[in-house]
C-alpha positions in Angstrom: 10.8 -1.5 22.4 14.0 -3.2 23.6 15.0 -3.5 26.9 17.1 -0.1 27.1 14.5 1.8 25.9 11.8 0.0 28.4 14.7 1.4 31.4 14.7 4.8 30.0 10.5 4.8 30.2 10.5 3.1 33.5 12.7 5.8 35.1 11.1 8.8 33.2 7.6 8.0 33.9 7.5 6.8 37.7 9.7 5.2 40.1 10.4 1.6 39.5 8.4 0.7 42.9 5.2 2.3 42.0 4.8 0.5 38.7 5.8 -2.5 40.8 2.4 -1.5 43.0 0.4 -0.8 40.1 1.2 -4.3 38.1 1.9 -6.6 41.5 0.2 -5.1 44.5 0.5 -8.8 46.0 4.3 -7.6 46.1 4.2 -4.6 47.9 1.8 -5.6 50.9 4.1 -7.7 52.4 7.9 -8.9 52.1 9.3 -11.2 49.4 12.0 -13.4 50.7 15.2 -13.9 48.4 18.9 -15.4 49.4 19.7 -11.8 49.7 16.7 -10.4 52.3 13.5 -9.3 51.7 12.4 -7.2 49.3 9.1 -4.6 50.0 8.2 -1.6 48.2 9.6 1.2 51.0 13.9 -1.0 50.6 13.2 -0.7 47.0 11.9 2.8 47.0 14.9 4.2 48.5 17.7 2.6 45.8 15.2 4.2 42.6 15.2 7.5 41.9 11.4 9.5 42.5 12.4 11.0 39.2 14.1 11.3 36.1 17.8 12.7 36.5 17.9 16.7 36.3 19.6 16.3 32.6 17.1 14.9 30.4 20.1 13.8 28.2 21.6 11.6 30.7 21.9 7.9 30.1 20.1 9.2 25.9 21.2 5.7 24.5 19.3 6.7 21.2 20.7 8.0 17.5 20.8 11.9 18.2 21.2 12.9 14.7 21.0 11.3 11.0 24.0 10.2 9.0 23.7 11.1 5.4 25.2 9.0 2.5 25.5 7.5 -0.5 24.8 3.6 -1.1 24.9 3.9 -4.9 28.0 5.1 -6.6 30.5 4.0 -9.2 33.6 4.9 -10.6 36.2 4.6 -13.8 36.2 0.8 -12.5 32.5 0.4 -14.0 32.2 -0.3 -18.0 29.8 1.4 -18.7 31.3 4.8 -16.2 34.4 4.2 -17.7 33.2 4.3 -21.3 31.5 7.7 -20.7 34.8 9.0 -20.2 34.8 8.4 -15.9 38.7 8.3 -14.6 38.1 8.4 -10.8 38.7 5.6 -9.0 38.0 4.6 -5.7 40.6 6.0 -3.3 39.2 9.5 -5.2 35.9 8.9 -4.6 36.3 8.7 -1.1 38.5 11.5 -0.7 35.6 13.6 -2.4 32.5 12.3 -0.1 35.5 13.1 2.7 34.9 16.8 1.4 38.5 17.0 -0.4 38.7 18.5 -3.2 39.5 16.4 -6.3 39.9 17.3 -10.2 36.8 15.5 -12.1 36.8 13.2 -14.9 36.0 16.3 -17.3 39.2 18.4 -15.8 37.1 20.6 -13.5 37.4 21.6 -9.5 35.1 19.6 -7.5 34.3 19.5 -3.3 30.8 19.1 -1.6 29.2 21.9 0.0 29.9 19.5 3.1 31.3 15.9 3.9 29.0 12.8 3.4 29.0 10.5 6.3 29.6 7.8 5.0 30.0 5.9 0.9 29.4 2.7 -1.0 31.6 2.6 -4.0 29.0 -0.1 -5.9 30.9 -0.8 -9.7 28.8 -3.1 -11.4 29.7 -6.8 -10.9 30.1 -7.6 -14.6 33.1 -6.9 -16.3 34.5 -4.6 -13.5 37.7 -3.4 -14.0 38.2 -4.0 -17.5 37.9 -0.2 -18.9 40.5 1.0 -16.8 42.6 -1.7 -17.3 42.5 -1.3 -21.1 43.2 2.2 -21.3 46.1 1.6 -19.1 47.3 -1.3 -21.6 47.5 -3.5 -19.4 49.8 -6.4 -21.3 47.1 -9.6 -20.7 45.1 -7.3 -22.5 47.1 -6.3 -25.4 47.9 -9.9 -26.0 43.9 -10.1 -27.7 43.7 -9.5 -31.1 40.0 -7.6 -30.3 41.9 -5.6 -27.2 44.9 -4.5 -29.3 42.2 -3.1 -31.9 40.4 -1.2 -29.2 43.1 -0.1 -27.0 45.2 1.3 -30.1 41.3 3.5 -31.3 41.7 4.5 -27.9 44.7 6.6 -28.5 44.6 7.4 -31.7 41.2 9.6 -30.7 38.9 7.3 -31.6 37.9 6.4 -28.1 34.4 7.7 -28.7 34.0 4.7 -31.1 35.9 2.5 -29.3 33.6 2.8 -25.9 30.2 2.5 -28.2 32.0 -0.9 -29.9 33.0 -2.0 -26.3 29.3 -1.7 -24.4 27.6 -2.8 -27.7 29.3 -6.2 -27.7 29.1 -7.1 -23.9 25.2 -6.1 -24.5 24.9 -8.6 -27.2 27.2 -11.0 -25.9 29.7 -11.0 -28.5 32.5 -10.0 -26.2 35.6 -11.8 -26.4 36.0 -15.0 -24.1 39.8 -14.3 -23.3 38.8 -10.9 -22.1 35.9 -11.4 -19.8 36.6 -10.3 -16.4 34.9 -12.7 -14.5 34.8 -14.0 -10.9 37.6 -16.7 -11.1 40.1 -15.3 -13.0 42.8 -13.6 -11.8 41.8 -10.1 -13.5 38.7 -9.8 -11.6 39.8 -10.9 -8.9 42.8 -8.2 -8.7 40.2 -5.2 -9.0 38.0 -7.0 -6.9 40.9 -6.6 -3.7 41.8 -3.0 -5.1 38.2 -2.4 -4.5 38.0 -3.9 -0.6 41.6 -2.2 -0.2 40.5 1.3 -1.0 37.1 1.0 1.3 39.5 -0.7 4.3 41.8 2.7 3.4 39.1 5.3 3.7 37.6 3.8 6.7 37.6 6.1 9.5 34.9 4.6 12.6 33.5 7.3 13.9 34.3 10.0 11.7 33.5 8.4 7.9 32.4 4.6 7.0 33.7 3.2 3.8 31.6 0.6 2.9 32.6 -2.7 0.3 30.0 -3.5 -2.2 29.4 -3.7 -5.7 26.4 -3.0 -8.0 24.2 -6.8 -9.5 23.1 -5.4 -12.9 20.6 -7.4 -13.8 18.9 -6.6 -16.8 16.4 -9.0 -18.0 15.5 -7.9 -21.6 16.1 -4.4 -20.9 13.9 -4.1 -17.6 16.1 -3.0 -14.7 16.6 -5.3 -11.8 19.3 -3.9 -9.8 20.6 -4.6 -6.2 23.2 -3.0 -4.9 25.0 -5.6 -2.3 26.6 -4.1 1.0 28.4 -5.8 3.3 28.4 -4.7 7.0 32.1 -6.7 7.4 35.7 -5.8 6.7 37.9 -7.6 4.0 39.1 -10.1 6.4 35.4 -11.8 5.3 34.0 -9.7 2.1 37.3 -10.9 0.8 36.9 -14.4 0.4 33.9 -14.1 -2.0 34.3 -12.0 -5.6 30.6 -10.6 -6.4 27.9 -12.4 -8.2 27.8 -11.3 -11.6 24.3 -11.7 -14.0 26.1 -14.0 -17.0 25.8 -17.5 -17.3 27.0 -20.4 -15.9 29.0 -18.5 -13.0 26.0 -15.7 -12.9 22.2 -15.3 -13.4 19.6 -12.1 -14.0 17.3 -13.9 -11.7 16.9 -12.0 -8.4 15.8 -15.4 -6.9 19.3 -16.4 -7.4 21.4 -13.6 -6.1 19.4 -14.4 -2.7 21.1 -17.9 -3.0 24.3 -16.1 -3.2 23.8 -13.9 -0.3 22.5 -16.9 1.9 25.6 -18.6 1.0 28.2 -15.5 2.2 26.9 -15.1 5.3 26.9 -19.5 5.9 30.6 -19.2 4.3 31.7 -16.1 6.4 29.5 -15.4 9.2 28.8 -12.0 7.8 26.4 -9.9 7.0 24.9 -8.5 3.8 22.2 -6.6 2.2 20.9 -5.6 -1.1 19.0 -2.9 -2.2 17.0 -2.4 -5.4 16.8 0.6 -7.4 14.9 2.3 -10.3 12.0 0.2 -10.5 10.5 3.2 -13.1 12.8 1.8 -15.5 11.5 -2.1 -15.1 8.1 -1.9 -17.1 6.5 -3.6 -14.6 8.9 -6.1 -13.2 10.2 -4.7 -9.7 7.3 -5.1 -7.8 5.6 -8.0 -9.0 2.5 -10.4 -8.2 3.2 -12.6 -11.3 7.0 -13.2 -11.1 8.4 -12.7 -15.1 11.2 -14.9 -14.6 8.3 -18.1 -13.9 5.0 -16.6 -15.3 3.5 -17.4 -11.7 1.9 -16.0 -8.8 5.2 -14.9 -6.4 5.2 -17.6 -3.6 6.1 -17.6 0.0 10.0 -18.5 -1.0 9.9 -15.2 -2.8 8.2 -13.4 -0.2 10.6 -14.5 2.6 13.3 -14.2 0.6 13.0 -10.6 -0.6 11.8 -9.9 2.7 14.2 -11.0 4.4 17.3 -9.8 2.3 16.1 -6.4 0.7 14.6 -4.2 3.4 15.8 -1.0 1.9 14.5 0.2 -1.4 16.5 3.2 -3.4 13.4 5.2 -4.3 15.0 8.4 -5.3 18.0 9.2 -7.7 19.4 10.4 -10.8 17.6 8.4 -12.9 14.2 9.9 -11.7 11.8 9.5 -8.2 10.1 6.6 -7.4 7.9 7.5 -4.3 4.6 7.4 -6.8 3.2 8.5 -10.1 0.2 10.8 -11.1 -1.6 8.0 -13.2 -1.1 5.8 -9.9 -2.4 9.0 -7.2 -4.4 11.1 -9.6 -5.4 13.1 -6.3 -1.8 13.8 -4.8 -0.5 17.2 -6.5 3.2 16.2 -5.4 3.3 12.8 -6.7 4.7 14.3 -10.4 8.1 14.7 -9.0 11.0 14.4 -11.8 9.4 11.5 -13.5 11.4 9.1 -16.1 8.1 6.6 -17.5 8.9 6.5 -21.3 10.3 2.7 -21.3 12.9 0.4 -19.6 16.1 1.5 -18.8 17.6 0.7 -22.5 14.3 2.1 -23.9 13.9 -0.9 -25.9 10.2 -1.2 -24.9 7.7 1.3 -24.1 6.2 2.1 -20.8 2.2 1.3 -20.6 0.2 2.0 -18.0 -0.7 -1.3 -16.6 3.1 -1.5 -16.0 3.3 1.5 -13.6 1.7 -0.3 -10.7 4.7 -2.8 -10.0 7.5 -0.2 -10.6 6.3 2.5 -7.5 6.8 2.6 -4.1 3.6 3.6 -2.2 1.4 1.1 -4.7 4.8 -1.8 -3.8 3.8 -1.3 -0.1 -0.1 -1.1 -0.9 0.4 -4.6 -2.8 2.7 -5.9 -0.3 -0.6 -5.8 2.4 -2.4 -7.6 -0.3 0.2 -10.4 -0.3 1.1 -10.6 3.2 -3.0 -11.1 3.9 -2.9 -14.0 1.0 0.8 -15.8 1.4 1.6 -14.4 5.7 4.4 -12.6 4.5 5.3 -9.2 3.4 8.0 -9.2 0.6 7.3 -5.3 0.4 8.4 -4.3 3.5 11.2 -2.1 3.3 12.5 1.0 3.8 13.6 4.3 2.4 16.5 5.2 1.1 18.0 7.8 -1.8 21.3 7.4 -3.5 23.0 9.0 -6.4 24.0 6.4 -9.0 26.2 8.8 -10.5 29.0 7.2 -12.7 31.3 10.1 -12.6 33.0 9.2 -9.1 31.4 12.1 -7.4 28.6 11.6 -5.1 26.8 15.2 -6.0 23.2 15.6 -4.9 22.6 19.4 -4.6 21.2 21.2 -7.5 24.0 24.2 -7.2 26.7 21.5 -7.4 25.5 18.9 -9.7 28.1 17.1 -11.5 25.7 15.3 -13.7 25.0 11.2 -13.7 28.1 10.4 -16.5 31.4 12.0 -16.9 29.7 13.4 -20.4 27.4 15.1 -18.9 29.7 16.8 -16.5 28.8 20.6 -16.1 28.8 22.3 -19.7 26.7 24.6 -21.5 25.5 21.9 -24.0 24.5 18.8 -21.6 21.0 20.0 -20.8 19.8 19.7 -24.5 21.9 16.2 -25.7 19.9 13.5 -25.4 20.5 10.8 -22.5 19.3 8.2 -24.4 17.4 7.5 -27.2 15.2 5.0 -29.9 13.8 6.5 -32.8 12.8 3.6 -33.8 9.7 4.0 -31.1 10.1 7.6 -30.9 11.9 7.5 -27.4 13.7 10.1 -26.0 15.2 11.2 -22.3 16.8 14.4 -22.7 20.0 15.3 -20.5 18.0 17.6 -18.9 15.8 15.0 -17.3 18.5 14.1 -15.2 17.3 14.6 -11.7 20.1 15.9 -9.0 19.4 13.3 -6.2 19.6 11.6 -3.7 21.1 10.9 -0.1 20.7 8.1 2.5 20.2 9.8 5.5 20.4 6.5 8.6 19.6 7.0 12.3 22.6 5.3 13.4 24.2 5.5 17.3 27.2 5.9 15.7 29.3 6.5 12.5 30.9 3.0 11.7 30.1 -0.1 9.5 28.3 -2.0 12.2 26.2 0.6 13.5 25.0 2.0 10.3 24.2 -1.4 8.8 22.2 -2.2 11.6 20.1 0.9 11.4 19.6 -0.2 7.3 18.4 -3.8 8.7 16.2 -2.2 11.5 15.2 0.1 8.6 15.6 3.1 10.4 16.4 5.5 7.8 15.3 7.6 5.2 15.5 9.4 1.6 16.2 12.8 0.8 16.4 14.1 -3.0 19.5 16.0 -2.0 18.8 18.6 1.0 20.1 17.3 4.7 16.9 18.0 6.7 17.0 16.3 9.9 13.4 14.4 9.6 12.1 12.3 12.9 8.8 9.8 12.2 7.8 7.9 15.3 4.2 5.6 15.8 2.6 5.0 18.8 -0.5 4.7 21.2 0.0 6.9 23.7 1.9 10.2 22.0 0.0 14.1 22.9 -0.1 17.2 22.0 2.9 17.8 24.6 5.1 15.9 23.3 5.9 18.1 20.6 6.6 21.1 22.8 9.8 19.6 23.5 13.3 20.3 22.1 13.9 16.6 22.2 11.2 15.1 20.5 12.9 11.5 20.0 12.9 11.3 23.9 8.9 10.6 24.0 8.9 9.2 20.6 11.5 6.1 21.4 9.8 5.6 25.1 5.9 6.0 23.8 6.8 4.6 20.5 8.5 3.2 17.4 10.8 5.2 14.7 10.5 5.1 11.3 10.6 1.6 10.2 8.9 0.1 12.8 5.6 -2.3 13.6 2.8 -1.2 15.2 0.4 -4.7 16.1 -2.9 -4.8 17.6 -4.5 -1.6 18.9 -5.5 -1.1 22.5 -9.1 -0.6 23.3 -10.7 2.5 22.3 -7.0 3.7 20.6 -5.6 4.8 17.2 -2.3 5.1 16.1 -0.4 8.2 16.8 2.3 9.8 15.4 5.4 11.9 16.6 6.7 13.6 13.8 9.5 16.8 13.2 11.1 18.2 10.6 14.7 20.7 10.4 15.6 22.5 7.3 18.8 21.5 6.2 21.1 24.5 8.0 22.1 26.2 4.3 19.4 25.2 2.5 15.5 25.9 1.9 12.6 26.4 4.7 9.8 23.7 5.0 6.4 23.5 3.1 4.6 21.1 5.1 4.8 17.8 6.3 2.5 15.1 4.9 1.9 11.6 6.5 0.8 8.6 3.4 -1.4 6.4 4.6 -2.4 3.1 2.7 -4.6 0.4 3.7 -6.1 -2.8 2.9 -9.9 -3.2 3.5 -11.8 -6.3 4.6 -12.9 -7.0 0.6 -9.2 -7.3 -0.1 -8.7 -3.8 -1.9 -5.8 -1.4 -1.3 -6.5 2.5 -0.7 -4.2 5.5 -0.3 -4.6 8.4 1.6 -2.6 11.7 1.9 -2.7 13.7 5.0 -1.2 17.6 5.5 -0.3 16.7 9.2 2.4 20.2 10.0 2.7 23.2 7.6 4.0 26.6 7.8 2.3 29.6 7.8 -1.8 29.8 8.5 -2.8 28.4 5.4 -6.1 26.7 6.0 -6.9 23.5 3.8 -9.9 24.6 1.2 -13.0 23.0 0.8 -11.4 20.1 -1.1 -9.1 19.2 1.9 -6.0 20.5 0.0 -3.5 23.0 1.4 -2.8 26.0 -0.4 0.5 25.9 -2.2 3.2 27.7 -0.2 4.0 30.3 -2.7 7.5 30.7 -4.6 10.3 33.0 -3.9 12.6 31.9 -6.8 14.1 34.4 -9.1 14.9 32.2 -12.2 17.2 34.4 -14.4 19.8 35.1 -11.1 19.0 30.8 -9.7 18.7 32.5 -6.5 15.5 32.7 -3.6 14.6 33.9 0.0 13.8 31.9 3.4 10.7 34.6 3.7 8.3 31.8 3.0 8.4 28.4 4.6 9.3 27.4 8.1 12.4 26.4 9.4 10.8 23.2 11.8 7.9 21.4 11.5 6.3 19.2 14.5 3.3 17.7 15.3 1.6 15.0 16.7 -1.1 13.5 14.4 -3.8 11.0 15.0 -5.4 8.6 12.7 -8.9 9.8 12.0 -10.1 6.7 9.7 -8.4 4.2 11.7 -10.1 0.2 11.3 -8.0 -2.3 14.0 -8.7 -4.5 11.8 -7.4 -3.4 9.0 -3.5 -3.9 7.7 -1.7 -0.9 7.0 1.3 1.6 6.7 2.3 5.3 7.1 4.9 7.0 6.0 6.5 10.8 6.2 6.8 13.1 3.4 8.4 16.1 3.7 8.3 18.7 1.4 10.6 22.2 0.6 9.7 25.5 -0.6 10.4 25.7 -4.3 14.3 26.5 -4.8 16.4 26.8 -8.2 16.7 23.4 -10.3 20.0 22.8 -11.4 19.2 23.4 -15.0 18.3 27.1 -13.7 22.0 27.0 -12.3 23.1 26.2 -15.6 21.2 28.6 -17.6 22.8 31.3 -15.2 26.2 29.9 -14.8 26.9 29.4 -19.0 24.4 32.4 -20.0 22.2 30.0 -22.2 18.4 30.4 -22.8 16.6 26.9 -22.5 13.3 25.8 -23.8 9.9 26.0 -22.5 10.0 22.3 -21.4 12.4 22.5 -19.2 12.0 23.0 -15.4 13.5 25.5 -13.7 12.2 25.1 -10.2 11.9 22.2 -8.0 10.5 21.1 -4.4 13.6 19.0 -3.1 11.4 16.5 -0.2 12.1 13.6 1.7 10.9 10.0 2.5 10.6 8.6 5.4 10.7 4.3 6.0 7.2 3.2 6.8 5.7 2.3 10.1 3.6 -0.6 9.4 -0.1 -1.6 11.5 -1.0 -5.0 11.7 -4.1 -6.5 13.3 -3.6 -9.5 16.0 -4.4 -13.0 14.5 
């Protein structure tokens, strides 16, 4: 609790003289002498309020509402967005999460149902800039033998062939020297200053925040390592750095060194900057790890404090599937098969096996990351939650009724549900376009909408994910919360005063107390009513074993758990052939205040929200009724859009 808050709960609770009794009664018995006159409790009672002012929302110095986003999108300056046929750049990208209207890569009418808050345009670091510049023919370009032969397939209609001969020899590092865009060379460095010129254009504090950042791609034989970097500063400082690429000498794969990097911006500039990992599904087991691949050993405490120190967000929702958990990894938590992608690594060069899905999930990340912080004193799983899109089409489109897909290919169409995403036949590995999930957003409890004050909520990790729906979700820990404080239209009020938000430490327990939670729930205002309201629990125990626990905390209706414990599924109003369904199920808030009934004090652990929608449409159910196709079997057609809220972590004294 900082000191703000601490003057808010002082002048709610009592006047400032009677705690002064109740702490220091030597005070109030007789006068305390100071160079400006004594001081007793009846001259200090008189210049306190009794009370708390009339308007409960005077002198409110909290975030009021969330900010939703995107951290994770790229445009035609990308290789690999660009090659998939992706011809917005920046400056449209912007004006799209602005709520303009733009034309899409695929020739199409685009505009959000409503304005994001707030962007990151992250183009991957390698080789940014280079697609666009070749199909512009640009002349330095020309001038290679290898870019006259692709730039002249590309308009003679052969850019299909040219694109697959482009990404195939970057892959296998056959690219030409004389074309590599590269920090250091005047071509990357061009598109690395139309990139901080476009965010610096957009801009708008307090009404949209345009941040600079770029996408590390590191892909360490086909396991996906990805960071997205995001700097909280303007160009004046992100400008005198170009981003750390993953070739060598100038770059490295190794996450250990784009710390190093990040270390040395902030000593170089005085800034501030972040990265956040993404799609650890699609790492086979390399994300989240006890033994580090890159070494073959046990991570150590330079790892932990280092990823704990520079990653406290994780992406753990987007297009490329949901990463909250897996059924093999929470056999006993019906919603933990959400839009799951666990056939390989992200080039499917490898298959998945189950021994792999432990270091790739979130809840059994932040289950290990008790286990290491007991054995090495620090956490390097102790982040928060976030959801991005990822899309490489330019447009940041999370809803299922508007989903513009993850590539300009796969743009809306009657066909792109049944062509493959990507494929090896060779192990008999397939994700179908259909897979693609329609997600996420980053929704941030941020005071106010500009660079600093949004960044700061990311480091404080006061935010949370949401696979596409703008529900207003609140998660606060505490002591000392009751039952009245969630008869209250301003929940937050008790819950920053009594408590911490979503992100937050909890440390050792008061006598004879258990952690209690605050926690509400608003259906996005055009979207679907609330399900119910689950709080995760995990936990390590004093033989040095992690445990997970899944609580129905808030639901709607007056369902009554079964015999097993489990809630009765809410029902489902969705009329498949017509993608269409009805508010008559559900509720349209949830809130509750929950206590622990297994708490140990001495026992490490973590809580986090989970809130869950009626079932709605999924977008291939849009499709099927936009285009008149029929799909197969296999395919969904319904979905329960959720979010994730950031942890509140417990930890014992000593």
């Amino acid at each position: 609790m900082d000191i703000y808050h601490l003057r808010d709960a002082l002048l709610r609770s009592a006047t400032v003289a009677g705690l002064l009794l109740a702490t220091c009664p030597a005070w109030t018995q007789e006068a305390v002498h100071t160079d400006v006159g004594d001081i007793d409790q009846a001259g200090v009672t008189k210049v306190f309020p009794t009370k708390r002012p009339y308007s409960p929302y005077a002198g409110r110095n909290f975030p009021t509402r969330p900010l939703f986003g995107d951290t994770h999108l790229h445009t035609a300056l990308s290789l690999d967005a660009a090659a998939f046929g992706a011809r917005i750049g920046p400056r449209d990208a912007y004006k799209f999460a602005k709520g303009e209207e733009v034309t899409a890569s695929s020739g199409q009418p685009a505009k959000l149902s409503r304005p994001l808050d707030f962007l990151v345009v992250a183009d991957h670091s390698d080789q940014m800039g280079f697609f666009s510049d070749l199909i512009a023919g640009k002349p330095e370009i020309l001038e290679s033998a290898q870019g006259r032969v692709w730039y002249d397939m590309l308009k003679s209609g052969k850019g299909g062939a040219a694109a697959v001969d482009i990404i195939k020899s970057f892959s296998q590092g056959t690219f030409p020297k004389e074309l590599v865009y590269a920090p250091g060379t005047p071509a990357y460095r061009s598109v690395w200053e139309g990139i901080i010129a476009a965010a610096e254009e957009a801009n708008d504090p307090g009404h949209f925040t345009a941040f600079i950042g770029y996408e590390w791609t590191s892909l360490a034989k086909g396991n996906n390592l990805h960071r997205n970097v995001i700097f909280r500063d303007g160009g004046a400082k992100a400008g005198q750095v170009e981003p750390y690429t993953t070739q060598p000498p100038i770059g490295s794969n190794n996450p250990r060194d784009l710390w190093k990097w990040l270390q040395n911006y902030e000593d170089k500039t005085g800034g501030d900057v972040l990265a956040i990992a993404h799609n650890g599904n699609l790492s086979n087991g390399t994300m989240f790890p006890i033994i580090e691949s890159f070494t073959g050993k046990e991570i150590d405490r330079e790892y932990a404090e280092q990823r704990a120190r520079w990653e406290v967000l994780y992406e753990t929702t987007q297009m490329k599937g949901d990463g909250e958990s897996h059924p093999y990894l929470s056999p006993n938590d019906e919603f933990a098969n959400f839009e799951k992608w666990d056939k390989g690594n992200l080039d499917l060069s490898a298959k998945k096996t189950p021994d792999m899905l432990e270091f790739e999930y979130t809840r059994s990340a932040l289950k290990n990351g008790l286990k290491l912080e007991a054995k090495l004193g620090v956490n390097p799983y102790k982040f928060g939650l976030v959801g991005s899109t990822d899309s490489h089409t330019g447009l940041s489109t999370a809803d299922d009724d508007n989903f513009f897909g993850k590539v300009s290919t796969s743009e809306p169409s009657a066909e792109r549900w049944s062509h493959p995403f990507i494929a090896n036949p060779k192990l008999g590995l397939k994700i179908m376009g259909w897979e693609t999930t329609a997600s996420g957003y980053a929704a941030v409890w941020a005071q106010e909408n500009t660079r600093a004050s949004i960044f700061d909520a990311m480091k404080r990790r006061e935010t949370y994910a949401t696979t596409g729906p703008r529900m207003v979700v609140r998660f606060f820990g505490g002591f000392d919360f009751e039952e009245a404080d969630a008869k209250t239209r301003s929940p937050a009020i008790a819950g920053y005063t009594k408590g911490v938000p979503m992100g937050g430490d909890l440390t050792q327990a008061p006598a004879g107390k258990v952690p209690t939670f605050l926690v509400a729930a608003l259906k996005d205002p055009i979207g679907a009513n609330l399900d119910r309201y689950q709080i995760i629990k995990g936990w390590l125990d004093a033989a040095g074993d992690v445990h997970e626990q899944v609580y129905d905390v808030a639901w709607s209706g007056d369902r009554k758990p079964g015999a097993d414990g489990k809630l009765p599924p809410v029902g489902n109003t969705v009329d498949v052939p017509n993608a269409t369904w009805t508010n008559t199920i559900g509720a349209p808030e949830l809130i509750t205040v929950w206590k622990d009934p297994n708490f140990d004090p001495a026992q490490r652990a973590f809580y986090y929200g989970r809130v869950i929608e009626i079932p709605t449409p999924r977008w291939t159910a849009y499709d099927a009724k936009y285009f008149g196709i029929k799909m197969t079997p296999d395919v969904p057609m319904t979905t329960q859009e959720r979010a994730y809220t950031s942890p509140i972590w417990y930890t014992p004294a000593g």
